[in-house]
gemmi code that builds the backbone of each chain (N, CA, C; Angstrom):
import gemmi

chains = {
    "A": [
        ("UNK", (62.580, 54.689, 7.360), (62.661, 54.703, 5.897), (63.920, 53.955, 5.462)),
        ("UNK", (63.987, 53.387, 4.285), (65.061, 52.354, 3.891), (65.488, 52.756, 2.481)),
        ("UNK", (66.347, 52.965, 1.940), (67.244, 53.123, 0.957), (68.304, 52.647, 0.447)),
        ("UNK", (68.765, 52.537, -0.761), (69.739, 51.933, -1.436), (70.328, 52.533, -2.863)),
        ("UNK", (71.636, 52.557, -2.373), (72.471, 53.260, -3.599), (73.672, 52.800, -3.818)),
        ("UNK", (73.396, 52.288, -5.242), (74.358, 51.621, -5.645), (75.348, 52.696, -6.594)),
        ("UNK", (76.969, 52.433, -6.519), (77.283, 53.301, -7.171), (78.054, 52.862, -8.202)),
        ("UNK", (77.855, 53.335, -9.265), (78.224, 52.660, -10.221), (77.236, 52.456, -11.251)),
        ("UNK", (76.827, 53.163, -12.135), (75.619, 52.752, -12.964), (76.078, 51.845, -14.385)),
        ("UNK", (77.294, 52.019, -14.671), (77.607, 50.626, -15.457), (79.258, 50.552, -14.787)),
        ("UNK", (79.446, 48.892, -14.777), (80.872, 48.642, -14.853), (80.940, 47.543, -15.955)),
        ("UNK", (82.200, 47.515, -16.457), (83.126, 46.812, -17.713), (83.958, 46.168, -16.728)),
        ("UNK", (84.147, 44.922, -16.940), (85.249, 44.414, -16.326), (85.765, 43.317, -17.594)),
        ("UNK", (86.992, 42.483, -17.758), (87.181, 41.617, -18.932), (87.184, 40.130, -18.133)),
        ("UNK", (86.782, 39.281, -18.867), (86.758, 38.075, -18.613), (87.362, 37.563, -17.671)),
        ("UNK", (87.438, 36.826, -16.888), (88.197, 36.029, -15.889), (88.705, 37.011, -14.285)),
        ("UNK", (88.215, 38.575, -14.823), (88.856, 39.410, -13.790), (87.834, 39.120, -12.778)),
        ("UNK", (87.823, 39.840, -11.476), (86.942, 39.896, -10.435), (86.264, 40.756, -10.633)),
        ("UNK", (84.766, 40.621, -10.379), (84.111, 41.780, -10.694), (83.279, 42.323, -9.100)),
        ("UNK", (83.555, 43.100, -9.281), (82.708, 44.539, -7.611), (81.750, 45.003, -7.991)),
        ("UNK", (80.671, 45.036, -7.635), (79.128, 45.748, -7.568), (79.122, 46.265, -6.098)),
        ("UNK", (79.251, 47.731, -5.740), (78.983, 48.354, -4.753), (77.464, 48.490, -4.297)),
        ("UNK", (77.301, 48.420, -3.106), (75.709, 48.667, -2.704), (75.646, 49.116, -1.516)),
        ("UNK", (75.691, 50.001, -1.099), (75.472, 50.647, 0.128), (73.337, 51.274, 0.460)),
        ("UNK", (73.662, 51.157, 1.756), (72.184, 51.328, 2.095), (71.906, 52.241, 3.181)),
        ("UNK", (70.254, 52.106, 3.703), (70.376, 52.839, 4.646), (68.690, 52.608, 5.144)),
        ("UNK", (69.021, 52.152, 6.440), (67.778, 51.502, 7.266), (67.567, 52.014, 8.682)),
        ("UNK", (66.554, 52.379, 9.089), (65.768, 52.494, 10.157), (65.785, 50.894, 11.551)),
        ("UNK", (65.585, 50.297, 10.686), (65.619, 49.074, 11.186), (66.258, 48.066, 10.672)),
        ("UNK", (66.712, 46.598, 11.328), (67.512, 45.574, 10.923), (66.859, 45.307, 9.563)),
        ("UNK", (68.060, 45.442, 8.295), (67.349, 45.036, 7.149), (67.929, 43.628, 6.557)),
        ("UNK", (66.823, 42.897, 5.703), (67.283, 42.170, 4.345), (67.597, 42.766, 3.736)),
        ("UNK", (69.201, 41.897, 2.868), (69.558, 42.775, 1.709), (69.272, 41.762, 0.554)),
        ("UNK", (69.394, 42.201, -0.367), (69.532, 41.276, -1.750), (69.883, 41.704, -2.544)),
        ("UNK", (70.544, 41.040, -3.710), (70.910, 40.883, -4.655), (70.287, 40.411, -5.783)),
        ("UNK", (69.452, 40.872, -6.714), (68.340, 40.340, -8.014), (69.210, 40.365, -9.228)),
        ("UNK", (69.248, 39.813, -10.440), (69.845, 39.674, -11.848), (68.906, 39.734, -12.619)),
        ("UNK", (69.363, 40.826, -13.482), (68.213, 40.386, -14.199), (68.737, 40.802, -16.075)),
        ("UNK", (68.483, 39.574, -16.866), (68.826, 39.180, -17.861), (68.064, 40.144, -19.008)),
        ("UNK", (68.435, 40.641, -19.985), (68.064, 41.409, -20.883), (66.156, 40.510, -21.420)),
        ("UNK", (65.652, 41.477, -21.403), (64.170, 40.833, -21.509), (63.557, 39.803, -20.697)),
        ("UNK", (64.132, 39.921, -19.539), (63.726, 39.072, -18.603), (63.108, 39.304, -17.229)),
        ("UNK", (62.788, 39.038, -16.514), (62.318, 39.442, -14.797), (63.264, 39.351, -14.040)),
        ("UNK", (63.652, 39.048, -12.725), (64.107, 39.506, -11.813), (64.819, 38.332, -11.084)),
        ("UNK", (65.592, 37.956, -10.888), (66.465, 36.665, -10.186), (67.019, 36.740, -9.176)),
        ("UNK", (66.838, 36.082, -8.096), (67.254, 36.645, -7.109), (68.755, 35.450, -6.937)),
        ("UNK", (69.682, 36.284, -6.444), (71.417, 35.673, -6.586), (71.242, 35.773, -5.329)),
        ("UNK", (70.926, 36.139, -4.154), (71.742, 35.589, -2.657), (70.572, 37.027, -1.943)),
        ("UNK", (71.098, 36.684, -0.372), (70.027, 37.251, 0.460), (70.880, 37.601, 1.801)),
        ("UNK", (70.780, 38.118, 2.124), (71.246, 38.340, 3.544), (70.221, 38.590, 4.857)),
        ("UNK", (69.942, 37.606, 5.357), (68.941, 37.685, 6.856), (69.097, 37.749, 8.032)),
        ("UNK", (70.484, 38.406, 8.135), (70.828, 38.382, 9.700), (71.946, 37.400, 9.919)),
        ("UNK", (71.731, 36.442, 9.182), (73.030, 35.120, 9.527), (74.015, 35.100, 9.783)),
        ("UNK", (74.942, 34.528, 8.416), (75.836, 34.753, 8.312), (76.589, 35.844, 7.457)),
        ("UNK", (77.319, 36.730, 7.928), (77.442, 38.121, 7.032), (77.910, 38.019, 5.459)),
        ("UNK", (78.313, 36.580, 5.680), (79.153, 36.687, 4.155), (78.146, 35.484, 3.716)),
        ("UNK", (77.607, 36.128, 2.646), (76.722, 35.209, 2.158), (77.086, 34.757, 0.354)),
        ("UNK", (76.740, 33.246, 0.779), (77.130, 32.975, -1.180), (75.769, 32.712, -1.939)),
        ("UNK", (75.833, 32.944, -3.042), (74.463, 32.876, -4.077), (75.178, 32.252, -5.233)),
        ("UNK", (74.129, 32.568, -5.903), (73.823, 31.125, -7.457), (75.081, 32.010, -8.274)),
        ("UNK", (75.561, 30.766, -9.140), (76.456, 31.576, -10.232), (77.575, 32.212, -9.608)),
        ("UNK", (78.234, 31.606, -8.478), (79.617, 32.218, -8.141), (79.476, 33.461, -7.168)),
        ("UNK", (78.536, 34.153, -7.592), (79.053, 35.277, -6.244), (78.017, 34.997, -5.077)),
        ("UNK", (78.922, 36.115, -4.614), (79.159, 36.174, -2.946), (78.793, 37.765, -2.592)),
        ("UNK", (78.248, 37.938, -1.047), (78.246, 39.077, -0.899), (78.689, 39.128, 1.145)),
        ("UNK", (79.222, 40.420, 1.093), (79.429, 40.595, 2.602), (78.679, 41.879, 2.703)),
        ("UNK", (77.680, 41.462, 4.601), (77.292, 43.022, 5.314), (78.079, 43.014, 5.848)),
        ("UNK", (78.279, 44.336, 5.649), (79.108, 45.324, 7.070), (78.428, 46.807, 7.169)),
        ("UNK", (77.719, 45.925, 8.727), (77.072, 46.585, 9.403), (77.550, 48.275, 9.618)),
        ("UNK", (79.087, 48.071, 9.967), (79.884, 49.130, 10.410), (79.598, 50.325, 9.072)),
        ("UNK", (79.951, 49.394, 7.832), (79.831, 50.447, 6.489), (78.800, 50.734, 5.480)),
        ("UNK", (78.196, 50.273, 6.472), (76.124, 49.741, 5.861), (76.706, 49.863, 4.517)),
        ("UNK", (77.185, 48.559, 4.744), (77.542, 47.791, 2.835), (77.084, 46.278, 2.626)),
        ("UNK", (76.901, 46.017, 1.209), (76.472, 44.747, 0.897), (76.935, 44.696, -0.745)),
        ("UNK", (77.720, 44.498, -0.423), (78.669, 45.214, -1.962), (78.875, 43.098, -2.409)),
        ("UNK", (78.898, 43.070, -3.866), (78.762, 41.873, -4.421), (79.617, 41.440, -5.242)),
        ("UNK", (80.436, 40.073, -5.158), (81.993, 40.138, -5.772), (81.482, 38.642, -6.470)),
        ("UNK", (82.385, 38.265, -7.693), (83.005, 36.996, -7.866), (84.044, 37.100, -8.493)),
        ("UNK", (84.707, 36.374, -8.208), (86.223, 36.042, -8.616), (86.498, 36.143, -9.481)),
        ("UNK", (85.770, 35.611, -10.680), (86.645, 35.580, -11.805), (85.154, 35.229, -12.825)),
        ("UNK", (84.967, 36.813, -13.362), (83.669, 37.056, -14.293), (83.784, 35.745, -15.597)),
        ("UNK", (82.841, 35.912, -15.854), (82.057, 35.114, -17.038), (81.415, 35.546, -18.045)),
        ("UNK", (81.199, 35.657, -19.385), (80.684, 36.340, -20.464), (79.289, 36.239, -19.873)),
        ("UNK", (78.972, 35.036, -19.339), (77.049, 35.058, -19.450), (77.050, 35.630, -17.971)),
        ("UNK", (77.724, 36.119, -17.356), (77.028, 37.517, -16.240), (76.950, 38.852, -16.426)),
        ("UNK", (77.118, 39.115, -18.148), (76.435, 40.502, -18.408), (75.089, 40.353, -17.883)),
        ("UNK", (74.508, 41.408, -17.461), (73.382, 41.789, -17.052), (73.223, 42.953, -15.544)),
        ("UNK", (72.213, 43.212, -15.827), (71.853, 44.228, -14.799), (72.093, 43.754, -13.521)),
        ("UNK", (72.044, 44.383, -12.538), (72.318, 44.018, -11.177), (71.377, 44.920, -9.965)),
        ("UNK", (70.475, 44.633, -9.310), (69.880, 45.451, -7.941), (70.331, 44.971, -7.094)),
        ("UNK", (70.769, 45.811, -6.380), (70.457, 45.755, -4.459), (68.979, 45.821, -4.251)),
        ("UNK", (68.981, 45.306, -3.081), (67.518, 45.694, -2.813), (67.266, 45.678, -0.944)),
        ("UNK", (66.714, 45.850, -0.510), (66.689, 46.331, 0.793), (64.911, 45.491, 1.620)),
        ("UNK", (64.391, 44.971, 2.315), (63.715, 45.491, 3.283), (63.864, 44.968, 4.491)),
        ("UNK", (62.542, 45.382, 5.285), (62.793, 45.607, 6.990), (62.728, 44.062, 7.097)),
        ("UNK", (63.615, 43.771, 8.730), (63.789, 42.387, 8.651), (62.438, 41.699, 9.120)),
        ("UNK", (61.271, 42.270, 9.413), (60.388, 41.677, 10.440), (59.061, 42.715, 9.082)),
        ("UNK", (57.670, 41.642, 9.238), (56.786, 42.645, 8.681), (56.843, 42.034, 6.973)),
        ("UNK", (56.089, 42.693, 6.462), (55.935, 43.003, 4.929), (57.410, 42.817, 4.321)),
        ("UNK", (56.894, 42.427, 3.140), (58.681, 42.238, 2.622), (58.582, 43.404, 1.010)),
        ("UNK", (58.082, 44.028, 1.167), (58.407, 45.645, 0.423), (59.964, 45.763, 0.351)),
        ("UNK", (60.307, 45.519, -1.073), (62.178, 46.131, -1.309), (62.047, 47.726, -1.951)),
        ("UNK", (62.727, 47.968, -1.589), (63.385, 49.173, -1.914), (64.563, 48.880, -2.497)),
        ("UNK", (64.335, 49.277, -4.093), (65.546, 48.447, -5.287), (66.936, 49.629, -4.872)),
        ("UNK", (67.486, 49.542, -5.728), (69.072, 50.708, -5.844), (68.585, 50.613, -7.219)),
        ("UNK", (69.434, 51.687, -7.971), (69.044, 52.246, -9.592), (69.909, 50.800, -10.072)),
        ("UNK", (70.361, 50.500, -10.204), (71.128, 48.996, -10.870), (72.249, 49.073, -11.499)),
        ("UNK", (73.389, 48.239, -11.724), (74.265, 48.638, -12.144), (74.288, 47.575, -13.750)),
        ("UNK", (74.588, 47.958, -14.498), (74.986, 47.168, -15.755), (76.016, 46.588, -15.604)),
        ("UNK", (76.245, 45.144, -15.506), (77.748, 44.779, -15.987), (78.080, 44.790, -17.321)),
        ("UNK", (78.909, 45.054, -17.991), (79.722, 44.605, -19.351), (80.691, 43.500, -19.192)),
        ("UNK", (80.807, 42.578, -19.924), (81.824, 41.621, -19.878), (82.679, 41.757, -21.307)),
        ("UNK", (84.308, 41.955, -21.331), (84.786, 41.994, -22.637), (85.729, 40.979, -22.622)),
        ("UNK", (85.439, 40.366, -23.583), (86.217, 38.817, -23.845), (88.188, 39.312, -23.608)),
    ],
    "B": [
        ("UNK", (60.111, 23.657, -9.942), (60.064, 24.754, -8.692), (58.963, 25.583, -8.803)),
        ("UNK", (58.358, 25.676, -7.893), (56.989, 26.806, -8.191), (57.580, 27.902, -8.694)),
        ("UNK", (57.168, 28.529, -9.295), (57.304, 30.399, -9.945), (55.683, 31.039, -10.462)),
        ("UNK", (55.834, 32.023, -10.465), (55.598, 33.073, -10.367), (54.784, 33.658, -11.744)),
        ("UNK", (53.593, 33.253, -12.332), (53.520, 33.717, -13.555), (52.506, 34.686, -14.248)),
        ("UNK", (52.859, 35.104, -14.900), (52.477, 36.647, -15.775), (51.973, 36.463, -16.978)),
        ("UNK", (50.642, 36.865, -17.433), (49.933, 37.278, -18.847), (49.284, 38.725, -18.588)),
        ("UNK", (49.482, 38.849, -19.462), (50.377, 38.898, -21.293), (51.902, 38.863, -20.921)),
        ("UNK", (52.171, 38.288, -21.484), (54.328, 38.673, -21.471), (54.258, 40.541, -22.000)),
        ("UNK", (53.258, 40.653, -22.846), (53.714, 41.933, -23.945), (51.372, 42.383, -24.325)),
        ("UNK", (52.052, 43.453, -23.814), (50.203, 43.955, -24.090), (50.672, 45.877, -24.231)),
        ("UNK", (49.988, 45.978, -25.801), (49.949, 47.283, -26.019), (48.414, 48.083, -26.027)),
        ("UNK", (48.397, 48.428, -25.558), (46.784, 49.248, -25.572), (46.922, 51.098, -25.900)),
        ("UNK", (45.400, 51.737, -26.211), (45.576, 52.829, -26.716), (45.835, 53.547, -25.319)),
        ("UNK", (46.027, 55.051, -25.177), (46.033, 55.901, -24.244), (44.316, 55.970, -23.870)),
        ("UNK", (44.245, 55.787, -22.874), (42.774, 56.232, -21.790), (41.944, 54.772, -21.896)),
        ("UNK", (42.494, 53.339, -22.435), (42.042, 52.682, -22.313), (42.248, 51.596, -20.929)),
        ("UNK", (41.116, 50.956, -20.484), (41.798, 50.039, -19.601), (42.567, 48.908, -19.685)),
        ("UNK", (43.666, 48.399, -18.655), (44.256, 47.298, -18.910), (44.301, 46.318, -17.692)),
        ("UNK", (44.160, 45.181, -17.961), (44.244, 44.224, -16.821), (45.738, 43.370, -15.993)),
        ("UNK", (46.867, 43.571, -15.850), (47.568, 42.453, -15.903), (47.450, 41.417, -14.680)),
        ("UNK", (47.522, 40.117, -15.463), (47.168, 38.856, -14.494), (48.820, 38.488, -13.917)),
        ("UNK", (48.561, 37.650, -12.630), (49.583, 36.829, -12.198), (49.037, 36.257, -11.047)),
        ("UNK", (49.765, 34.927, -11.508), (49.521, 33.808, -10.275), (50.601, 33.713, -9.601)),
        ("UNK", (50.268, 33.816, -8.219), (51.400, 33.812, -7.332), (51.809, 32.536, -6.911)),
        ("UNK", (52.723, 32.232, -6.335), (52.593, 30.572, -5.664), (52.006, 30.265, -4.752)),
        ("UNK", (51.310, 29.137, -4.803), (50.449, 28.928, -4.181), (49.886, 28.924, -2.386)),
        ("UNK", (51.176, 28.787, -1.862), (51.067, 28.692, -0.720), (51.497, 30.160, -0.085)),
        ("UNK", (51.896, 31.109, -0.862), (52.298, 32.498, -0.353), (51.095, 33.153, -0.196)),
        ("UNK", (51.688, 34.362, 0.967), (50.468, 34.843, 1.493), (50.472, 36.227, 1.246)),
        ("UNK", (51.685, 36.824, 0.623), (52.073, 38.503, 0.164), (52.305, 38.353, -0.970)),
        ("UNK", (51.428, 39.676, -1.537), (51.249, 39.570, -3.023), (51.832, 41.301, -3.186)),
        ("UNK", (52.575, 41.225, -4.637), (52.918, 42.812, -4.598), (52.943, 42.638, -6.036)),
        ("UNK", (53.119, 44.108, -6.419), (53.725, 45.216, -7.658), (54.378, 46.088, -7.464)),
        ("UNK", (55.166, 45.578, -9.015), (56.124, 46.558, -8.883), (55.900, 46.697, -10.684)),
        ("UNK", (56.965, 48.384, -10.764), (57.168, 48.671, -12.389), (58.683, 49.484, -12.517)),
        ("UNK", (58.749, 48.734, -13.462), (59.844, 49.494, -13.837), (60.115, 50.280, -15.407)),
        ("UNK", (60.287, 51.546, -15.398), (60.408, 52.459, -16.279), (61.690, 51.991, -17.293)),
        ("UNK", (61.325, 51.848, -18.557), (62.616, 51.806, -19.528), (63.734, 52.485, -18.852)),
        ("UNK", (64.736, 51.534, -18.845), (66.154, 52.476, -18.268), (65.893, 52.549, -16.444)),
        ("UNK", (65.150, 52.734, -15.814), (64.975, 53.230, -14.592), (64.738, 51.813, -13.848)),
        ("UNK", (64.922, 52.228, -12.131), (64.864, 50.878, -11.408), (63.900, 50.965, -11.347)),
        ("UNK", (63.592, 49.595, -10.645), (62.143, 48.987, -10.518), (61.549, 49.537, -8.568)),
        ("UNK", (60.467, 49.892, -8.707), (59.959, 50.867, -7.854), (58.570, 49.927, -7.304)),
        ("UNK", (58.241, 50.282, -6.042), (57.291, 49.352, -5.770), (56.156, 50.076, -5.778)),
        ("UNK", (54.983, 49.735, -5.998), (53.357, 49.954, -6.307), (52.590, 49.672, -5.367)),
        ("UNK", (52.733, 48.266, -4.629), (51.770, 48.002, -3.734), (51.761, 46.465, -2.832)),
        ("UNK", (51.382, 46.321, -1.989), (51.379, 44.760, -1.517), (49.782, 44.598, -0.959)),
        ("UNK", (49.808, 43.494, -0.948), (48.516, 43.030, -0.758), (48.680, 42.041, 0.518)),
        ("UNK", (47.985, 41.530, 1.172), (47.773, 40.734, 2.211), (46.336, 40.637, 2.592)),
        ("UNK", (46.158, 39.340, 3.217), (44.510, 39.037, 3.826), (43.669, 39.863, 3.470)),
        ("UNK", (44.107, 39.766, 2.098), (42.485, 40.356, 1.179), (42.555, 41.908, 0.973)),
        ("UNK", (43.226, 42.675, 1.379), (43.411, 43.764, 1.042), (45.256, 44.899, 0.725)),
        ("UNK", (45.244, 45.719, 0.845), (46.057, 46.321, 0.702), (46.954, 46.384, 1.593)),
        ("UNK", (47.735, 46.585, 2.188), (48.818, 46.642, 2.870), (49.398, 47.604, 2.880)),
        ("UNK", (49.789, 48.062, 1.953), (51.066, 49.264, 1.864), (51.365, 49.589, -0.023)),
        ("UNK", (51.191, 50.757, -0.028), (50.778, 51.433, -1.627), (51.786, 52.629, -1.837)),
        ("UNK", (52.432, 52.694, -2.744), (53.308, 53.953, -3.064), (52.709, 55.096, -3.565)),
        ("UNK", (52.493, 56.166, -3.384), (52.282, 57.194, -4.141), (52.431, 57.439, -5.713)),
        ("UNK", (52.891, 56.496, -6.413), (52.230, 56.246, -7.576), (51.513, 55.446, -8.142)),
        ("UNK", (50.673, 54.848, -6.680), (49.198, 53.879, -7.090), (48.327, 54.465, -6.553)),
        ("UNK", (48.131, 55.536, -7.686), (46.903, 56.487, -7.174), (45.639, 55.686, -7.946)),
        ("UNK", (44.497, 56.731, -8.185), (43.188, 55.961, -8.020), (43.061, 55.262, -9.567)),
        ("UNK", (43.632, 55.614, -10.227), (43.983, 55.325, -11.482), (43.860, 53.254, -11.081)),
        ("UNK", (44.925, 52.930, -10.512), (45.262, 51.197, -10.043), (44.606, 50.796, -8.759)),
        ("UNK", (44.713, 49.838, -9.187), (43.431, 49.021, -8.381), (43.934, 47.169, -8.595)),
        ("UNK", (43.784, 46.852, -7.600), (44.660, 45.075, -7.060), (43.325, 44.388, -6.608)),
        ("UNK", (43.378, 43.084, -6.956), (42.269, 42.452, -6.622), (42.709, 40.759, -6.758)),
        ("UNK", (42.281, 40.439, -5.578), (42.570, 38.879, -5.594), (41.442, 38.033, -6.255)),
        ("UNK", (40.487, 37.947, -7.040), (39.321, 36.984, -7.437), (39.169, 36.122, -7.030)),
        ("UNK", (40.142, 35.280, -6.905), (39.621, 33.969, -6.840), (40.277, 33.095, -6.224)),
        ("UNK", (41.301, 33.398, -5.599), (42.149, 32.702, -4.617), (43.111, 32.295, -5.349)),
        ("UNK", (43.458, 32.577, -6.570), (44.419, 32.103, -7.062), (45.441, 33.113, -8.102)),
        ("UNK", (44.856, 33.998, -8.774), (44.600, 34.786, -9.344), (44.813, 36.270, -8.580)),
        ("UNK", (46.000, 37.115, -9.358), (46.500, 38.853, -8.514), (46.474, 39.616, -9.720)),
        ("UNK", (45.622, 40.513, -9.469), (45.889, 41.340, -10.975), (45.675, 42.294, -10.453)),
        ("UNK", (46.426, 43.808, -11.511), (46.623, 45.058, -11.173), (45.692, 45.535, -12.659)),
        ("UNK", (44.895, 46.592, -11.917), (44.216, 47.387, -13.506), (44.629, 48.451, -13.250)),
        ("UNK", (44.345, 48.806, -14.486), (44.964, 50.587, -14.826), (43.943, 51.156, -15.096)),
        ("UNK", (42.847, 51.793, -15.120), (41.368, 51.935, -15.816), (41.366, 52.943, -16.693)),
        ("UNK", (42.723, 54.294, -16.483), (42.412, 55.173, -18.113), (44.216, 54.865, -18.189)),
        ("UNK", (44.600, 54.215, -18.748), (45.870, 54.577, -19.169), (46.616, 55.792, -19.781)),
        ("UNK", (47.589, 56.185, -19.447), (48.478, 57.010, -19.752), (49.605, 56.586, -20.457)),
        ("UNK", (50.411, 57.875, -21.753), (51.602, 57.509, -22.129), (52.672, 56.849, -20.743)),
        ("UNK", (53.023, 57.571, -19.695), (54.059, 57.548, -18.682), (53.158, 55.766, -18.032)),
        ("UNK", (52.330, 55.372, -17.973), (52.161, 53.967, -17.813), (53.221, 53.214, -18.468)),
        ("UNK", (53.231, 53.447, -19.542), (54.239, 52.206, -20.294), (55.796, 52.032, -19.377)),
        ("UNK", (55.516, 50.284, -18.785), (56.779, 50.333, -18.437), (56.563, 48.948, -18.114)),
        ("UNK", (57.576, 48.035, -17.562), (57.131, 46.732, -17.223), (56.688, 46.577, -15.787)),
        ("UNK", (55.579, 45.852, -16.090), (54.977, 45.418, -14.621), (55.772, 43.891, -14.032)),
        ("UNK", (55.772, 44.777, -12.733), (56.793, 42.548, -12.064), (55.376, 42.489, -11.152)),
        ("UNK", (54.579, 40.978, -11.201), (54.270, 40.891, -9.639), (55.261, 39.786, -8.987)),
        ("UNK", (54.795, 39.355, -7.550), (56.005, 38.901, -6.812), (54.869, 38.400, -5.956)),
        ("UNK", (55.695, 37.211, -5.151), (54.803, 37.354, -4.224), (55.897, 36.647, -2.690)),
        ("UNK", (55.572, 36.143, -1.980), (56.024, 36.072, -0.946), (55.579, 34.995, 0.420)),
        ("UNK", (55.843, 34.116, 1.124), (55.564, 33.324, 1.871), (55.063, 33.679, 3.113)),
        ("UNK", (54.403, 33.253, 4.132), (53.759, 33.847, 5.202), (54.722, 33.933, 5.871)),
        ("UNK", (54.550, 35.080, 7.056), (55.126, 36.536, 8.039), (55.689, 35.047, 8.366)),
        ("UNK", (57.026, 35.467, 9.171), (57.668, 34.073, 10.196), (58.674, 33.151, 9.408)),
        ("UNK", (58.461, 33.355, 8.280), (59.004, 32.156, 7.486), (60.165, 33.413, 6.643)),
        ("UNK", (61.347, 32.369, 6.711), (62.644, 33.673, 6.554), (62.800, 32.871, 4.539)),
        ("UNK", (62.145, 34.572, 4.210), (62.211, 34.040, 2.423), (62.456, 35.606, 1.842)),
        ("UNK", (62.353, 34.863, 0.208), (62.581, 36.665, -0.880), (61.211, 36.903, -1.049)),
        ("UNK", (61.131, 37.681, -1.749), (59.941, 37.873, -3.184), (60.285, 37.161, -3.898)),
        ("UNK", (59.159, 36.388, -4.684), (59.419, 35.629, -6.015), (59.057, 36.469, -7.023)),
        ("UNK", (59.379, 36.890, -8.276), (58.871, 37.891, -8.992), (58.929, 36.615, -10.186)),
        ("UNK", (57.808, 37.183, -10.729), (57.493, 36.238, -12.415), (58.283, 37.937, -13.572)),
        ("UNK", (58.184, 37.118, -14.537), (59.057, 37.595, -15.846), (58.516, 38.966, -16.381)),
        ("UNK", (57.145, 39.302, -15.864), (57.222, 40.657, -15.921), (55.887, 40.611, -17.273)),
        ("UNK", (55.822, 41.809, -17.326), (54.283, 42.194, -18.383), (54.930, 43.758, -18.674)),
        ("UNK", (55.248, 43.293, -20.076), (55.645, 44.819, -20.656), (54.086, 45.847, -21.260)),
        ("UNK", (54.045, 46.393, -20.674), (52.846, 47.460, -21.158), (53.338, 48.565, -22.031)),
        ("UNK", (52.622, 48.524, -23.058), (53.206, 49.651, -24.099), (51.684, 50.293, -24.013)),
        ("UNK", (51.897, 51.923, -23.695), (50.566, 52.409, -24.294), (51.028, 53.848, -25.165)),
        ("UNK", (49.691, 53.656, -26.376), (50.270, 54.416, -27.406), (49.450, 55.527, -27.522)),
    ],
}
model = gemmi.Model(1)
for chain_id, residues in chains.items():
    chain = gemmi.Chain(chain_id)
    for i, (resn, *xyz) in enumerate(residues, 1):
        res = gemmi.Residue()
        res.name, res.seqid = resn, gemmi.SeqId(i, " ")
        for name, pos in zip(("N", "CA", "C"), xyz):
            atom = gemmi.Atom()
            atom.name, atom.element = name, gemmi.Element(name[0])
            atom.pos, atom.b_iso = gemmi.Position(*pos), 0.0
            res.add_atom(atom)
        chain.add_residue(res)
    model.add_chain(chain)
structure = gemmi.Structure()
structure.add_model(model)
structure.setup_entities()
């Protein structure tokens, strides 16, 4: 069984700061992780992926994410926020082999304040 | 870029009526899914499809939903008596054949309002 919990159900961060989206998980087997955006009235975007590769992985729009295996984390950073990355945020999880079924995390809201 | 697309964007229907939502997946993918997500709540998965049938179904795609490929091009999910607790947005998604290292593509979603 595979799970994901993100903690943090909204964060505020102000312009130019770094912003942290925590995502911790929890897998049976070697998982994909991901990262989806998703824009007020909109569907689902996927920002970066993790497949086994390389642990520190970069995606669209500046961020970045690292696994660690050790802290079954996949927690999601960029440097220095932007007004247009308000929006929701999922983790998402599945098995690395097989069906590609995610298992979302509840999502976190970013706020951006000028 | 190929994507992923959804009709109705926005479909309200009465309570106990049926509803259809369409989506075309891309073309060359071979996993087809649903998902919904509840106002406020994450998005939860419904079901996947593969070589013509079902695959793997959540316990809230009871007999009520029902997935059907028509026509080789064409993924739609029905609801056949709708319920208030239906209303929520539908994503489909779909996905590239087993072997090939990819995401889900999800289209923009089908908001279902039922009243």
């Amino acid at each position: 069984a595979q799970s994901v919990t993100q903690l943090g159900s909204h964060v505020s961060v102000s312009e130019g700061a770094l912003v942290l989206l925590r995502c911790n998980y929890s897998s049976s087997v070697p998982p994909y992780l991901f990262w989806y955006v998703q824009y007020p009235n909109q569907g689902l975007q996927l920002l970066l992926k993790y497949t086994s590769a390389a642990t520190l992985v970069k995606g669209i729009n500046g961020f970045e994410a690292e696994f660690k295996k050790s802290e079954t984390s996949f927690h999601l950073t960029k440097p220095s926020a932007h007004m247009s990355d308000a929006a929701e945020y999922f983790c998402a999880v599945s098995p690395l082999q097989g069906a590609q079924k995610l298992v979302f995390g509840q999502g976190t809201r970013l706020t951006i304040n000028p | 870029e190929p994507e992923v697309t959804q009709t109705p964007s926005h479909q309200v229907t009465q309570m106990g009526q049926e509803v259809i939502l369409r989506c075309v997946p891309i073309s060359n993918h071979l996993y087809f899914y649903w998902y919904r997500q509840i106002l406020g709540q994450k998005v939860e998965f419904l079901v996947s499809f593969y070589n013509n049938e079902i695959s793997e179904k959540s316990e809230i795609f009871d007999d009520q939903f029902s997935v059907e490929r028509p026509d080789g091009s064409n993924f739609t999910l029905k609801i056949r008596s709708t319920k208030l607790e239906d209303s929520a947005m539908y994503f489909c998604a779909s996905g590239a054949p087993e072997g090939v290292n990819t995401e889900a593509f999800f289209g923009q979603g089908t908001r279902l309002t039922v009243v």
